[in-house]
PyMOL commands that place a pseudoatom at each C-alpha (Angstrom):
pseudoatom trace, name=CA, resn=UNK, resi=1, chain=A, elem=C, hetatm=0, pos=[101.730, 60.098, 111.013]
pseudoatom trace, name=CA, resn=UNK, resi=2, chain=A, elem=C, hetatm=0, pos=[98.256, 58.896, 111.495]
pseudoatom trace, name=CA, resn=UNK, resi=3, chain=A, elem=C, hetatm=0, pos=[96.574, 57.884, 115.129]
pseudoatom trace, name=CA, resn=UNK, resi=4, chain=A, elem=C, hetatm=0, pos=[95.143, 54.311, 115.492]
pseudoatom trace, name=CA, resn=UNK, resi=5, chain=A, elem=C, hetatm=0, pos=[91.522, 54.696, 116.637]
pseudoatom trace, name=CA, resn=UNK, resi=6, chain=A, elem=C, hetatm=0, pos=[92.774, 53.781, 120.415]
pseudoatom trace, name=CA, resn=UNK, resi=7, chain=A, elem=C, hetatm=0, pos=[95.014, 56.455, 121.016]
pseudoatom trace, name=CA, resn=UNK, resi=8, chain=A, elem=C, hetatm=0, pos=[93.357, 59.684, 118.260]
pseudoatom trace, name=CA, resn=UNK, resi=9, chain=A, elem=C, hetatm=0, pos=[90.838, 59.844, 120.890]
pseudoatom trace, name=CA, resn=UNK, resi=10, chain=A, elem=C, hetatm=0, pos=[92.953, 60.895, 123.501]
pseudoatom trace, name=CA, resn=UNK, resi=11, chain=A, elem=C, hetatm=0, pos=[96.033, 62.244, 121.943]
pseudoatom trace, name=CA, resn=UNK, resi=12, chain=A, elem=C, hetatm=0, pos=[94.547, 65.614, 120.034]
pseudoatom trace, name=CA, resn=UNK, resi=13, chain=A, elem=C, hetatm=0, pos=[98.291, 66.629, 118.791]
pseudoatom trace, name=CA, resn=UNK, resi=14, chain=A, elem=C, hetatm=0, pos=[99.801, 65.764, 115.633]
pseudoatom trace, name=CA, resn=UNK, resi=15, chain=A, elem=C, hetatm=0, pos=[103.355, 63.850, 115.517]
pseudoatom trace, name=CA, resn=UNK, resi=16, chain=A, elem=C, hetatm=0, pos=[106.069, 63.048, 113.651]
pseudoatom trace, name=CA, resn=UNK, resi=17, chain=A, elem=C, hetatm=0, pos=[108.806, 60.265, 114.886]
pseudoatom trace, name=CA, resn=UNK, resi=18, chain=A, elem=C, hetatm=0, pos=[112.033, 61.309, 113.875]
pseudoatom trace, name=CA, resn=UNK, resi=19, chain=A, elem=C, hetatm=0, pos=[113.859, 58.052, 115.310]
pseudoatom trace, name=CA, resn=UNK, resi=20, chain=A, elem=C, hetatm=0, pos=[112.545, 54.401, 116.419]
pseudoatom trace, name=CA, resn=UNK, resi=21, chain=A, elem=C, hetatm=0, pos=[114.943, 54.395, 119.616]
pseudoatom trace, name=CA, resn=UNK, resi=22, chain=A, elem=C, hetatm=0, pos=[115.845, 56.554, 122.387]
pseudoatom trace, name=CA, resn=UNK, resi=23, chain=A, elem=C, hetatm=0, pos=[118.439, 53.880, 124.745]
pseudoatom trace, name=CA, resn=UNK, resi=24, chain=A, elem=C, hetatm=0, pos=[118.228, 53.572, 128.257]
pseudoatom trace, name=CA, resn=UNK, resi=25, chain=A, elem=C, hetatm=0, pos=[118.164, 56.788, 130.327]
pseudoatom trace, name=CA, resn=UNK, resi=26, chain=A, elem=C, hetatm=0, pos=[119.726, 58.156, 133.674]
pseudoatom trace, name=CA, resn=UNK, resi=27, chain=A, elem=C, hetatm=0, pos=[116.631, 58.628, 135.174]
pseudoatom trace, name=CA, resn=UNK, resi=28, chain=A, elem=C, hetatm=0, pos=[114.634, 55.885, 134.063]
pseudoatom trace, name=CA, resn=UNK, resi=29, chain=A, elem=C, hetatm=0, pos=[115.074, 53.902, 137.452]
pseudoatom trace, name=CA, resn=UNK, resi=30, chain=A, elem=C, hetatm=0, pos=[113.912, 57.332, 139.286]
pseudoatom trace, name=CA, resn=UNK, resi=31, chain=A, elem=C, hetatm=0, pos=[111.150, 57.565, 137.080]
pseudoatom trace, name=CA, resn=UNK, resi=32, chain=A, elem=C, hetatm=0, pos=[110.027, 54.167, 137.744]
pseudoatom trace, name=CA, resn=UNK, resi=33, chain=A, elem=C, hetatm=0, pos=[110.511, 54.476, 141.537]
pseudoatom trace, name=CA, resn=UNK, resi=34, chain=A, elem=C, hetatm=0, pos=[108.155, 57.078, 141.486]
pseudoatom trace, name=CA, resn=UNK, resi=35, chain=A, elem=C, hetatm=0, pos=[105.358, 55.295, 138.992]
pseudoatom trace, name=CA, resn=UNK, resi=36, chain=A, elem=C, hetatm=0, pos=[105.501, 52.332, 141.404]
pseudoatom trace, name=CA, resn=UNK, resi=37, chain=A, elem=C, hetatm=0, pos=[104.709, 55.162, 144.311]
pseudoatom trace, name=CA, resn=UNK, resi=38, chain=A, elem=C, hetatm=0, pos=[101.947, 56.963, 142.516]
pseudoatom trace, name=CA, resn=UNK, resi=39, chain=A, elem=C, hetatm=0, pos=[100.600, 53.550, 141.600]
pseudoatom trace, name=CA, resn=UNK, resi=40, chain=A, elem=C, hetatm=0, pos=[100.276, 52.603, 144.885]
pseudoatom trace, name=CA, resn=UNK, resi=41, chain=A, elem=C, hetatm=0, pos=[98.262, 55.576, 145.792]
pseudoatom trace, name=CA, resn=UNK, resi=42, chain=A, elem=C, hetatm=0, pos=[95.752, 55.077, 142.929]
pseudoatom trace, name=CA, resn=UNK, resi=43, chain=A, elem=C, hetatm=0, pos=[97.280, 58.208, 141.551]
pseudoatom trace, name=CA, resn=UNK, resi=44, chain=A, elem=C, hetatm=0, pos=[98.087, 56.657, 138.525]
pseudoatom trace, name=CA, resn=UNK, resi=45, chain=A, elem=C, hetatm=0, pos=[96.832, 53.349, 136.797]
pseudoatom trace, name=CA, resn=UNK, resi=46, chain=A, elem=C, hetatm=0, pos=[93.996, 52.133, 135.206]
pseudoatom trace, name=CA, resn=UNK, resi=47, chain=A, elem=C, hetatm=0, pos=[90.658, 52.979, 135.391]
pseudoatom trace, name=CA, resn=UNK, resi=48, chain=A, elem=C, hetatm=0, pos=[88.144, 50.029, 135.156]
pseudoatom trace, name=CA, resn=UNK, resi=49, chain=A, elem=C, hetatm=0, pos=[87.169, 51.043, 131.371]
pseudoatom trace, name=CA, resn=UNK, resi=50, chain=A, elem=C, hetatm=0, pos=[90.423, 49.972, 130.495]
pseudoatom trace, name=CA, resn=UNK, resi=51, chain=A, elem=C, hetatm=0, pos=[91.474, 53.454, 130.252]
pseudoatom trace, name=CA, resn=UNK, resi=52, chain=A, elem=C, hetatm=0, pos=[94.900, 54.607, 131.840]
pseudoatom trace, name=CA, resn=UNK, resi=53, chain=A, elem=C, hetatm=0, pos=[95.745, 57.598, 133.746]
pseudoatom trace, name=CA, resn=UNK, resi=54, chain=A, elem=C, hetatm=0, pos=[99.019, 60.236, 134.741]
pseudoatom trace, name=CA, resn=UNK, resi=55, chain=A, elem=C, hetatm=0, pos=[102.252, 60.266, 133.179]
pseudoatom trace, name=CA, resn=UNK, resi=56, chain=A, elem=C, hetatm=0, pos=[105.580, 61.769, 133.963]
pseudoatom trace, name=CA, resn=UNK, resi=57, chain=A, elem=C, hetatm=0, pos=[108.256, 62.961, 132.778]
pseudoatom trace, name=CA, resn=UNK, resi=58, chain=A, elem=C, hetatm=0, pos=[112.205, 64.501, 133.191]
pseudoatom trace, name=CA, resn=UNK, resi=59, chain=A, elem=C, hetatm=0, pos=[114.225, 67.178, 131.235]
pseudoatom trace, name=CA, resn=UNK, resi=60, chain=A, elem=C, hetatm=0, pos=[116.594, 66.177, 128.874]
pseudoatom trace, name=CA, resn=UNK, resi=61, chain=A, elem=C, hetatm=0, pos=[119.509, 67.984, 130.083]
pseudoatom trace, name=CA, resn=UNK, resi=62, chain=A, elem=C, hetatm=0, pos=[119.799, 71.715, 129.620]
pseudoatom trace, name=CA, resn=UNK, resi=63, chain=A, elem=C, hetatm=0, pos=[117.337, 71.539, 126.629]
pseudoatom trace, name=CA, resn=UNK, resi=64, chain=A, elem=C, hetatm=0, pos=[113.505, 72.077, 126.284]
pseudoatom trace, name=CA, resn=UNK, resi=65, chain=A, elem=C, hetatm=0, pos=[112.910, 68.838, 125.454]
pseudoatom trace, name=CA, resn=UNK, resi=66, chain=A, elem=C, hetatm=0, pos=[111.962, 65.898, 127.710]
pseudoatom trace, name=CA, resn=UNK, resi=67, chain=A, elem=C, hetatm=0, pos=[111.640, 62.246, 128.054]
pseudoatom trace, name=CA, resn=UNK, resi=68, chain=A, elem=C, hetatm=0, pos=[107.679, 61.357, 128.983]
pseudoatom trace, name=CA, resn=UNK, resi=69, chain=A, elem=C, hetatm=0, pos=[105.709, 58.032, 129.511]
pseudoatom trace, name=CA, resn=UNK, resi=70, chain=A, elem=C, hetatm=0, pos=[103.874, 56.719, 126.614]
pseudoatom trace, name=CA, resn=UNK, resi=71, chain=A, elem=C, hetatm=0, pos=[100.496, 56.789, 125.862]
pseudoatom trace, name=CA, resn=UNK, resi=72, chain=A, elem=C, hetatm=0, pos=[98.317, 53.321, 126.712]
pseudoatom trace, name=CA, resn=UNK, resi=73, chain=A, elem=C, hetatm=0, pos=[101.240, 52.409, 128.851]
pseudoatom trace, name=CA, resn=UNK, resi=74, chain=A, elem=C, hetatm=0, pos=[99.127, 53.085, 132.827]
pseudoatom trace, name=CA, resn=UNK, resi=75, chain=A, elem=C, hetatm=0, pos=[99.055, 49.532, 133.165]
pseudoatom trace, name=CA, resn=UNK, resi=76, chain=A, elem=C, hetatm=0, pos=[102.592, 48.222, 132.803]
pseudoatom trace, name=CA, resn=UNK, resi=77, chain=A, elem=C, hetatm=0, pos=[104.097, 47.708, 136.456]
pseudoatom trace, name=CA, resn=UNK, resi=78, chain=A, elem=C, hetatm=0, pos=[107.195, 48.814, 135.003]
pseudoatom trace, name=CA, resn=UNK, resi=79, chain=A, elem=C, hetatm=0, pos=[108.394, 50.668, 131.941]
pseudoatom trace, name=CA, resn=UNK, resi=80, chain=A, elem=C, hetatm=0, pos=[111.152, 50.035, 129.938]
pseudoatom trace, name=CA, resn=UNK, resi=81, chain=A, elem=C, hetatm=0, pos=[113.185, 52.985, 127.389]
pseudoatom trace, name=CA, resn=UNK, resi=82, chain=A, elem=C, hetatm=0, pos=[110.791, 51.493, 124.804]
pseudoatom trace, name=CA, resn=UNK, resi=83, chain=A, elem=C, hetatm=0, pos=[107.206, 52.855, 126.725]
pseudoatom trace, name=CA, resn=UNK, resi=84, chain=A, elem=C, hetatm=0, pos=[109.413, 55.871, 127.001]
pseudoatom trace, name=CA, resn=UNK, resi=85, chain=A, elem=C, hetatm=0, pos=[109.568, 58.799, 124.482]
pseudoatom trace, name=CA, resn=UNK, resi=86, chain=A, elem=C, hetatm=0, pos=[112.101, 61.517, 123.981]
pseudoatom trace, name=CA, resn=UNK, resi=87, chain=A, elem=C, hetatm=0, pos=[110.192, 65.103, 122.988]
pseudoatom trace, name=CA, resn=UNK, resi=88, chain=A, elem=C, hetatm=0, pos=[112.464, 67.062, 120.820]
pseudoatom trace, name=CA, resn=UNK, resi=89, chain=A, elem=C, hetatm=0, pos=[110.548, 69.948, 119.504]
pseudoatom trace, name=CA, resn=UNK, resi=90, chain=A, elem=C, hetatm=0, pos=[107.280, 71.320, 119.703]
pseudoatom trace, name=CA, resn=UNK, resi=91, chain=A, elem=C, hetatm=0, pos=[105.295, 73.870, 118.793]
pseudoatom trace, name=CA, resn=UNK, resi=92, chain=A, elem=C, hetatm=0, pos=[102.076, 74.843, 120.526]
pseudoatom trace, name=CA, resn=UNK, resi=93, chain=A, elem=C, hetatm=0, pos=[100.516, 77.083, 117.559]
pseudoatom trace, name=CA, resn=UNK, resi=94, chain=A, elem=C, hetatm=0, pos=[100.667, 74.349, 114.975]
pseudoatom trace, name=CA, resn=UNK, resi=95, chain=A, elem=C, hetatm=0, pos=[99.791, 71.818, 117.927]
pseudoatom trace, name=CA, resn=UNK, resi=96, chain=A, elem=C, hetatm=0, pos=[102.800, 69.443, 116.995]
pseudoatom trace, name=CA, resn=UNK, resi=97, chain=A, elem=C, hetatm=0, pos=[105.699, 67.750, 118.335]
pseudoatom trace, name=CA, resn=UNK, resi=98, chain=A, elem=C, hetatm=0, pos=[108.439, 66.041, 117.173]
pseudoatom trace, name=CA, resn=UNK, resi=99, chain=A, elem=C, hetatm=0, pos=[110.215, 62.774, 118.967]
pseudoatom trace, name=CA, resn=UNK, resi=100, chain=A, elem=C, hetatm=0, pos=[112.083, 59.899, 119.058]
pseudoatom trace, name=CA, resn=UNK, resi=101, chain=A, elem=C, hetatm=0, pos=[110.898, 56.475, 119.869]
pseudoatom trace, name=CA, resn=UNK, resi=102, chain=A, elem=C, hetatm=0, pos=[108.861, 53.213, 119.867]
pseudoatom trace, name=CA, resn=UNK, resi=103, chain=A, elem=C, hetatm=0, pos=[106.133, 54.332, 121.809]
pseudoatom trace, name=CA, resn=UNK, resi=104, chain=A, elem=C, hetatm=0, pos=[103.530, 57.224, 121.272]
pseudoatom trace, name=CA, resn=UNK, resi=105, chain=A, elem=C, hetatm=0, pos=[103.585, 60.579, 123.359]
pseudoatom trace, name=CA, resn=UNK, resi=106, chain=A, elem=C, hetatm=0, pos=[101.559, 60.721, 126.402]
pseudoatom trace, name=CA, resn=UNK, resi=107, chain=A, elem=C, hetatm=0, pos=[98.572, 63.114, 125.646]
pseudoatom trace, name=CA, resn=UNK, resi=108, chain=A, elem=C, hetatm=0, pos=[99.964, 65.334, 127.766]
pseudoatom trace, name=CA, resn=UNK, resi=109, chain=A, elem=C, hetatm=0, pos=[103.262, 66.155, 126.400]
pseudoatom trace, name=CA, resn=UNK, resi=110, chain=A, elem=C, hetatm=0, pos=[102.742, 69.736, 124.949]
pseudoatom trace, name=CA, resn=UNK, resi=111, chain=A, elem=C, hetatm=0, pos=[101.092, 70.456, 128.831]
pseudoatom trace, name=CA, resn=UNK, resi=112, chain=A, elem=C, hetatm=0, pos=[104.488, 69.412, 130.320]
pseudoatom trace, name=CA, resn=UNK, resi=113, chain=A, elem=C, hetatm=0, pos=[106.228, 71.141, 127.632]
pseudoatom trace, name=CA, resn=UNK, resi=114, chain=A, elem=C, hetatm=0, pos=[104.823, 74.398, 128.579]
pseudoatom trace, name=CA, resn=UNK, resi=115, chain=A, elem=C, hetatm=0, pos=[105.792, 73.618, 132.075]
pseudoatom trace, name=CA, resn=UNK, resi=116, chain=A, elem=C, hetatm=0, pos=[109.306, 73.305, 131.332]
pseudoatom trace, name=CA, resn=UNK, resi=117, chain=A, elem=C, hetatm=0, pos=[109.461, 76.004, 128.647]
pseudoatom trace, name=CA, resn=UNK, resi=118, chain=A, elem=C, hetatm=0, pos=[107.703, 78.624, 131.174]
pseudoatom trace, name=CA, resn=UNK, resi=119, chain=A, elem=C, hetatm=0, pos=[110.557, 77.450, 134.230]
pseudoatom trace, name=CA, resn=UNK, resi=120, chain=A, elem=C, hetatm=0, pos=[113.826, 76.673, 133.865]
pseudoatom trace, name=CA, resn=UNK, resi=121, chain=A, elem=C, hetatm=0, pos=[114.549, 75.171, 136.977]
pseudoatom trace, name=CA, resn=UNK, resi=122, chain=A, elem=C, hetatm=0, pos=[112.344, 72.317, 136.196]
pseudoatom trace, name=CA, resn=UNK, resi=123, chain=A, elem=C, hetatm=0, pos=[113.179, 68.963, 135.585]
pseudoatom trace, name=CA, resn=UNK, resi=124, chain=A, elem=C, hetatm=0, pos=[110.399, 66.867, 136.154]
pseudoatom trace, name=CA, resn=UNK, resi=125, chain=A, elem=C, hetatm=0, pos=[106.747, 66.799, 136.025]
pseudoatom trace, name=CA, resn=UNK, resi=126, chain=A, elem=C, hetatm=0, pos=[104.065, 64.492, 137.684]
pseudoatom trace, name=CA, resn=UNK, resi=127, chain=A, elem=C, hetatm=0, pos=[100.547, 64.293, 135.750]
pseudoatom trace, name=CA, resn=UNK, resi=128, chain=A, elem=C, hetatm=0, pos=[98.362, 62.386, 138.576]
pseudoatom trace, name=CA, resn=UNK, resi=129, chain=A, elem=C, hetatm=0, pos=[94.134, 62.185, 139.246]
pseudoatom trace, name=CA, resn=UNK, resi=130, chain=A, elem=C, hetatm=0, pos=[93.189, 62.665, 142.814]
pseudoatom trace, name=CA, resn=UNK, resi=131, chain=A, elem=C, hetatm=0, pos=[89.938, 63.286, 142.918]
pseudoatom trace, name=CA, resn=UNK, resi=132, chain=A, elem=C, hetatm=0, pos=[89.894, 64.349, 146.421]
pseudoatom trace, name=CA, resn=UNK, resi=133, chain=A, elem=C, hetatm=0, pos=[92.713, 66.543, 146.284]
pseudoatom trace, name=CA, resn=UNK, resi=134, chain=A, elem=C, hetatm=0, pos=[91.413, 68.397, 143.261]
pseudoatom trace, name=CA, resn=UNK, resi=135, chain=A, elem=C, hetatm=0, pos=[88.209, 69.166, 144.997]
pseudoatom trace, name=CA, resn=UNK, resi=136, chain=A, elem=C, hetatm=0, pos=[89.897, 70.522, 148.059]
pseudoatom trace, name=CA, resn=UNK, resi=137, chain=A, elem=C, hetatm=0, pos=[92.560, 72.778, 145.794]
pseudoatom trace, name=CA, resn=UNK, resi=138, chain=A, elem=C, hetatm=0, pos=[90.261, 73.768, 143.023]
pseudoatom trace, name=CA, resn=UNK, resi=139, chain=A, elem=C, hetatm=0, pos=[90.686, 77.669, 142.466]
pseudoatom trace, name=CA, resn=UNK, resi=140, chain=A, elem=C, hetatm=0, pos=[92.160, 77.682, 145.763]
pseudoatom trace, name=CA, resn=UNK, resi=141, chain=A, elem=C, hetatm=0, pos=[95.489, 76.643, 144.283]
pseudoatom trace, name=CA, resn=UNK, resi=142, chain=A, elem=C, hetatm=0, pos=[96.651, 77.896, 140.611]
pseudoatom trace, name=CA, resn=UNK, resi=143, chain=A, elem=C, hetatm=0, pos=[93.625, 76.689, 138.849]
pseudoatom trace, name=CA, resn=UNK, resi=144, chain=A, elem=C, hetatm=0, pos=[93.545, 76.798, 134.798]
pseudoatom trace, name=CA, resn=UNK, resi=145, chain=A, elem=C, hetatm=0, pos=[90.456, 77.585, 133.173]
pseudoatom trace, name=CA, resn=UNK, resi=146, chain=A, elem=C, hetatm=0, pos=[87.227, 75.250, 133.021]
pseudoatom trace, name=CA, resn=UNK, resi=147, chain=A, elem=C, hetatm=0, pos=[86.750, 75.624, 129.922]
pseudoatom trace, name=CA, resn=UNK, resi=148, chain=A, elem=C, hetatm=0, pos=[90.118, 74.379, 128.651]
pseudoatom trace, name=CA, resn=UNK, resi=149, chain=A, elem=C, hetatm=0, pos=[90.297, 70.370, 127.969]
pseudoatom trace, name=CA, resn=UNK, resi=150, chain=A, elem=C, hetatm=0, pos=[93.674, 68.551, 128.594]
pseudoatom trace, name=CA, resn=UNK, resi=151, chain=A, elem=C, hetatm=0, pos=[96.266, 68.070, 125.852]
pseudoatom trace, name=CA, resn=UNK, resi=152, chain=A, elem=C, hetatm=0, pos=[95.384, 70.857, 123.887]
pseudoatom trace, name=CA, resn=UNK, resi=153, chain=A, elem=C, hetatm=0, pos=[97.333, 74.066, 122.627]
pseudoatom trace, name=CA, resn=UNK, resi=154, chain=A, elem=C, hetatm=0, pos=[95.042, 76.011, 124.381]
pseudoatom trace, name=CA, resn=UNK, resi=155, chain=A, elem=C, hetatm=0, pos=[95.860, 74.034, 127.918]
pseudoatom trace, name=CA, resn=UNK, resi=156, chain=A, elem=C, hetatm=0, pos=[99.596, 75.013, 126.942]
pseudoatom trace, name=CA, resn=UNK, resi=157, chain=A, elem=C, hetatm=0, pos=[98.836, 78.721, 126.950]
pseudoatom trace, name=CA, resn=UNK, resi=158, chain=A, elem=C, hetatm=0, pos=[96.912, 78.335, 129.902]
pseudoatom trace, name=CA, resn=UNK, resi=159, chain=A, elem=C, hetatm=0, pos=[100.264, 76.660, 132.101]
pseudoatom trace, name=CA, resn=UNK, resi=160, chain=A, elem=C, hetatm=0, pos=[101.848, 79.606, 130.825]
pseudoatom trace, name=CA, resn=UNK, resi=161, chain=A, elem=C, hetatm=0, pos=[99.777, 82.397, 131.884]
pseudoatom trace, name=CA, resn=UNK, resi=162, chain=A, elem=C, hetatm=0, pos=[99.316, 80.426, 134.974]
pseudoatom trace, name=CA, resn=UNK, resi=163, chain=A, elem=C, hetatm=0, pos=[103.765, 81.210, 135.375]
pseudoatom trace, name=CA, resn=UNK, resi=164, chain=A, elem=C, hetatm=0, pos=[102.715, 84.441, 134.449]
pseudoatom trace, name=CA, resn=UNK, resi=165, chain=A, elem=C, hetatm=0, pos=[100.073, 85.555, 137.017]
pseudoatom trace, name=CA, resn=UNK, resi=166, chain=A, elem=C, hetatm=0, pos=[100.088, 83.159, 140.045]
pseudoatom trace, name=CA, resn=UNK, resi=167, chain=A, elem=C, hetatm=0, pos=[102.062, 81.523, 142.550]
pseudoatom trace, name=CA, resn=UNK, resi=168, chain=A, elem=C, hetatm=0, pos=[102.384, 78.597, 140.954]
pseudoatom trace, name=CA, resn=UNK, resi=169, chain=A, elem=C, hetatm=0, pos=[106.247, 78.485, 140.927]
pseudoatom trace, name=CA, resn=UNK, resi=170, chain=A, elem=C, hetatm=0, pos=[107.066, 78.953, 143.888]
pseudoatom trace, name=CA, resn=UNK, resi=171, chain=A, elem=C, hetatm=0, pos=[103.928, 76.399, 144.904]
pseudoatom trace, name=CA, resn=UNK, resi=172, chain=A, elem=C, hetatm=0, pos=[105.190, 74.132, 142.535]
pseudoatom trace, name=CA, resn=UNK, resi=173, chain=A, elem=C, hetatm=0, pos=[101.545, 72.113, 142.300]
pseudoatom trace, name=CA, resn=UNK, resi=174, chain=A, elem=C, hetatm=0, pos=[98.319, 73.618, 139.716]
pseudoatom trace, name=CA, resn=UNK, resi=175, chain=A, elem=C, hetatm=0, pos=[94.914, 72.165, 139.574]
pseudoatom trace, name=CA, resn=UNK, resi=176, chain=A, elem=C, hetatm=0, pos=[93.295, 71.334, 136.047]
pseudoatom trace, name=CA, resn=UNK, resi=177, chain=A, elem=C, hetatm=0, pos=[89.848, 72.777, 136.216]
pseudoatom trace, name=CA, resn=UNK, resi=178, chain=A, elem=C, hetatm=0, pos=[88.531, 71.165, 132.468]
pseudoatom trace, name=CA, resn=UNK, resi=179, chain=A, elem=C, hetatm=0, pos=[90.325, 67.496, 133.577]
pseudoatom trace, name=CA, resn=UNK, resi=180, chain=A, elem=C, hetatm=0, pos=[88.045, 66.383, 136.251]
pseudoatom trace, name=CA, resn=UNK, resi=181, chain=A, elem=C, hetatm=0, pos=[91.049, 64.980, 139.312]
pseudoatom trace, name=CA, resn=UNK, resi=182, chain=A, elem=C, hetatm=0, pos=[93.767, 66.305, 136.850]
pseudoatom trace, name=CA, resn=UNK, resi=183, chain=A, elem=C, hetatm=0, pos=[96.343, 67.771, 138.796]
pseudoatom trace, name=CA, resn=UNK, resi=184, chain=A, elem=C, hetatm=0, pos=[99.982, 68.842, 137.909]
pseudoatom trace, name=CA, resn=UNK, resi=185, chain=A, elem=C, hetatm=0, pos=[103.164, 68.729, 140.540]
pseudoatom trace, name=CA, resn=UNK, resi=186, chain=A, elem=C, hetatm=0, pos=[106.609, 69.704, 139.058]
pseudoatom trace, name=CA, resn=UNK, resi=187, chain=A, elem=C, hetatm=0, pos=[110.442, 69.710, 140.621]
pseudoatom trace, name=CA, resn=UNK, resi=188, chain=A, elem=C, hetatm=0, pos=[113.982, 69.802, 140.425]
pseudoatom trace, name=CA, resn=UNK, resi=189, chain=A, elem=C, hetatm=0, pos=[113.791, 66.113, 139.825]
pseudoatom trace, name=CA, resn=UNK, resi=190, chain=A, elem=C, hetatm=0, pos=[110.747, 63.408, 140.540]
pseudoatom trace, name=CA, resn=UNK, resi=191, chain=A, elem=C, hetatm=0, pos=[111.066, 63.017, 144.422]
pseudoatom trace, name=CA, resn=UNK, resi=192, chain=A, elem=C, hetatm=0, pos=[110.710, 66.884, 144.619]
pseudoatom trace, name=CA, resn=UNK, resi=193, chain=A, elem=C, hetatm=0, pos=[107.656, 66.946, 142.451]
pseudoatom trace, name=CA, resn=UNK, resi=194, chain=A, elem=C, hetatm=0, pos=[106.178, 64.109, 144.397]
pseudoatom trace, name=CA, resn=UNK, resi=195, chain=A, elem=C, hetatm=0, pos=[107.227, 65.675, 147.376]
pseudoatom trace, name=CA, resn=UNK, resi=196, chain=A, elem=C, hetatm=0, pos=[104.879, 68.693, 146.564]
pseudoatom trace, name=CA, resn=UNK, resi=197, chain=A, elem=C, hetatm=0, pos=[101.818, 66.575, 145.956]
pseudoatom trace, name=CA, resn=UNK, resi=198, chain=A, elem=C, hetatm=0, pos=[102.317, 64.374, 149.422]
pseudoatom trace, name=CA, resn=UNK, resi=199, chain=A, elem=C, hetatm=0, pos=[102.329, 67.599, 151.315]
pseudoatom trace, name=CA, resn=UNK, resi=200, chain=A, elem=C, hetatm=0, pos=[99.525, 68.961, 149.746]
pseudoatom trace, name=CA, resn=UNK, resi=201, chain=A, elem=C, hetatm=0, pos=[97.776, 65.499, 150.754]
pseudoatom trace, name=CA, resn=UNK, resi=202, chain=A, elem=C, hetatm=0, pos=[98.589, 65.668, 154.211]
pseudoatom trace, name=CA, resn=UNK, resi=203, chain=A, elem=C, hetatm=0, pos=[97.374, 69.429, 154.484]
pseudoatom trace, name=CA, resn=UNK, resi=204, chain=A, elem=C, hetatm=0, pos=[93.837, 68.055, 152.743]
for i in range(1, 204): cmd.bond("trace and resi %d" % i, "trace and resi %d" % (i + 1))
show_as sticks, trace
zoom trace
């Protein structure tokens, strides 16, 4: 499927939409609970370019695949099932997912797919900029490499050897060194995951 010119600049997977719908989901009034919270901190939005910023997500059961915010959708006060996608494969070698859908995939989606692939006891993940925060946990929390740029395969592998080598599950929060303010949080569900990144404010 090709990328209009908005989105192929920030989306750097390929895609293919297996279904137009995906119905209303259980946690879509969580998930918007939380958006209106992280919107309220300026941790997720629209920057004055136009451009928008974080995304979440939740598991889809017992499965790898996940249900994520669509791309260009930061300025919506609310989201409905339809600015909503549900990831149903992936693969990070051949940098391609499949999903179902009306929307397009956050750029993100293969990053929070590694998250959920690499721990099981995940069920949500928080994508938010704090610009502050990031300074103050940069290599001092699980940091990945500078060199590696959001949304990529390569960011993927990096989540993963971050499960691999660090703290980070147990810390629950990792810092996105090639994503200037990018910074990850991840739970058991989205008030855990937000959870993690308020206390990690309040220590800052």
């Amino acid at each position: 499927m090709a990328l209009n010119n908005d989105v192929s600049k920030y989306v750097k997977f390929t895609f293919e939409r297996t279904g137009a719908e995906i119905g209303r989901f259980d946690q879509l009034a969580d998930l918007n609970a939380c958006r209106r919270k992280l919107m309220e901190l300026h941790l997720m939005g629209v920057y004055a370019n136009g451009i928008g910023f974080g995304n979440l997500s939740v598991r889809d059961g017992q499965t790898t695949g996940f249900r994520i915010t669509g791309s260009a959708t930061g300025g919506l006060p609310e989201l409905t099932s339809r600015d909503c996608v549900r990831v149903v494969a992936y693969d990070f070698t051949r940098n391609w997912l499949s999903y179902e859908g009306a929307a397009i995939p956050s750029s993100e989606s293969l990053t929070h797919a590694a998250i959920y692939e690499s721990d099981p006891s995940t069920s949500a993940v928080i994508h938010c900029h704090d610009s502050v925060l990031w300074a103050t946990l940069l290599n001092r929390a699980p940091t990945t490499s500078k060199a590696v740029p959001y949304g990529t395969p390569e960011m993927a592998y990096e989540i993963m050897r971050l499960f691999k080598g660090t703290d980070v599950r147990s810390r629950k929060i990792l810092i996105m060194a090639g994503h200037e303010a990018g910074i990850l949080s991840f739970g058991k569900n989205l008030k855990d995951a937000f959870g993690v990144l308020m206390r990690e404010r309040e220590k800052s």
